[in-house]
C-alpha positions, 0 to 999 in steps of 0.5 A: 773266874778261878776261884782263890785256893785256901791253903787249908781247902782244895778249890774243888771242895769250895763253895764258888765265888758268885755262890758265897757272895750271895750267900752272906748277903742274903744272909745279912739280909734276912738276919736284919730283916728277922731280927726287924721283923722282930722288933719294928713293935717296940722300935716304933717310937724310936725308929720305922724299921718298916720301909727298910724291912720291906726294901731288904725283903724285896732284895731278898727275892731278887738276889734268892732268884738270882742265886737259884739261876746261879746255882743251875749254872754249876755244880755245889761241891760235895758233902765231904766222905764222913757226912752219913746219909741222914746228913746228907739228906737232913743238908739237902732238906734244909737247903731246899727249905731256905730256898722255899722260904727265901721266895715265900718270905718276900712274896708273903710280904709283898702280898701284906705291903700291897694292901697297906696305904703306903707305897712300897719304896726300894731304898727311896729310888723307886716304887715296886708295884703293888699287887691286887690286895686288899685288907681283909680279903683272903689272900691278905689274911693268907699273907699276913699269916704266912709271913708270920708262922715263916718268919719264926720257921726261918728263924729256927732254920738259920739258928739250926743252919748255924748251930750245923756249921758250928758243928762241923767247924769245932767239934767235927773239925770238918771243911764245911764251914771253910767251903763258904768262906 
């Protein structure tokens, strides 16, 4: 399916279609589901943000793997020519990171639900199954603990991610953000 040209980007320059799809989504996702993470304490009395949490988690993983399938199958447009090779590299870094963190944050979650007494539900529709954890062991306190010290390095990486876009958009006044538009 050919990509839609944007009068102010060439079609070589973009982010494909399938790519940007997954990309907001997953973005969506993870905001909501660190800014639920967050805040499910203080909500507790007002909301359980937990099964909606685990379940966006668990989309997380799914949609991330299929993204990395999807990014084997074609080739990301390049950096434009003024990036020096610091960024390029600092780009590739991140990225690599957010791809790292997008699998090691739900399954760091799974490995704590598991454990937990409840079932872990996809949305109400079906039950994921549990993996063999109890609390306690090593492997809980592995997952609790490395979801928690993630989630607050996925923060910062979103906050820098944006803050980079941002950068490029108005004050570089480059294509980048454009490219995933």
């Amino acid at each position: 399916m050919p990509t839609t040209a944007r009068p102010d980007i060439a079609a070589a320059e973009r982010y494909n279609r399938v790519a940007r799809l997954l990309h907001w989504i997953i973005a969506v996702l993870i905001i909501g589901n660190l800014a639920g993470g967050l805040l499910h304490d203080a909500l507790e009395d007002v909301i359980n943000l937990m099964p909606l949490h685990k379940a966006s988690g668990m989309t997380v993983l799914a949609l991330s793997l299929v993204r990395i399938a999807w990014r084997f199958t074609w080739r990301a447009p390049p950096h434009p020519a003024g990036m020096s090779g610091l960024e390029v590299l600092a780009a590739k870094a991140t990225h690599m990171l957010f791809y790292v963190l997008m699998l090691a944050m739900p399954v760091t979650g799974w490995i704590m639900a598991s454990a937990g007494k409840y079932p872990l539900s996809w949305f109400g529709l079906f039950d994921l199954p549990k993996l063999p954890v109890t609390r306690g062991s090593a492997l809980y306190e592995i997952g609790h603990e490395g979801h928690e010290l993630l989630g607050w390095i996925l923060l910062a990486l979103v906050v820098l991610h944006v803050g980079a876009a941002l950068r490029h958009h108005f004050i570089l006044k480059d294509n980048v953000l454009r490219r995933m538009a």
